[in-house]
C-alpha angles and dihedrals in degrees: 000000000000115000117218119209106241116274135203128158097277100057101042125034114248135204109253117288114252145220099286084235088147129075110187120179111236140348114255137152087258102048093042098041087043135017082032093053091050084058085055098050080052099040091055096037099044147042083248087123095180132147124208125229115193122225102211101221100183132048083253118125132206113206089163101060092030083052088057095054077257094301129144144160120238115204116205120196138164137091135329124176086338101312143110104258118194115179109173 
């Protein structure tokens, strides 16, 4: 498992923030490693353009994400034509 320093915007450069167009229920691993990914392809691939805000939708807090200005790094692997593939 790789460990990623911690990161906020003042310590990483990020892409510019977006019209909050989307409103997604919670902010799990899934959402977030997932459904939130697939708004940055786009993001980055089209002209999308959307930002995301989170309903918390449990009493649960994340003072980790909310630490890192909501930021965080999604790391994909498995195969690809037969071989390892690792996209941090």
């Amino acid at each position: 498992m790789t460990v990623f320093p911690r990161v906020n915007r003042q310590t990483v450069s990020t892409p510019p923030l977006y019209p909050e167009r989307i409103v997604q229920f919670g902010a799990g691993n899934f959402l977030r490693g997932f459904t939130d990914w697939i708004i940055q392809m786009l993001n980055e691939q089209t002209d999308f353009a959307s930002g995301v805000v989170v309903v918390k939708v449990t009493p649960v807090t994340y003072p980790e994400l909310e630490a890192q200005d909501g930021l965080f790094h999604v790391t994909l692997e498995g195969m690809r034509n037969g071989v390892f593939h690792s996209e941090t």
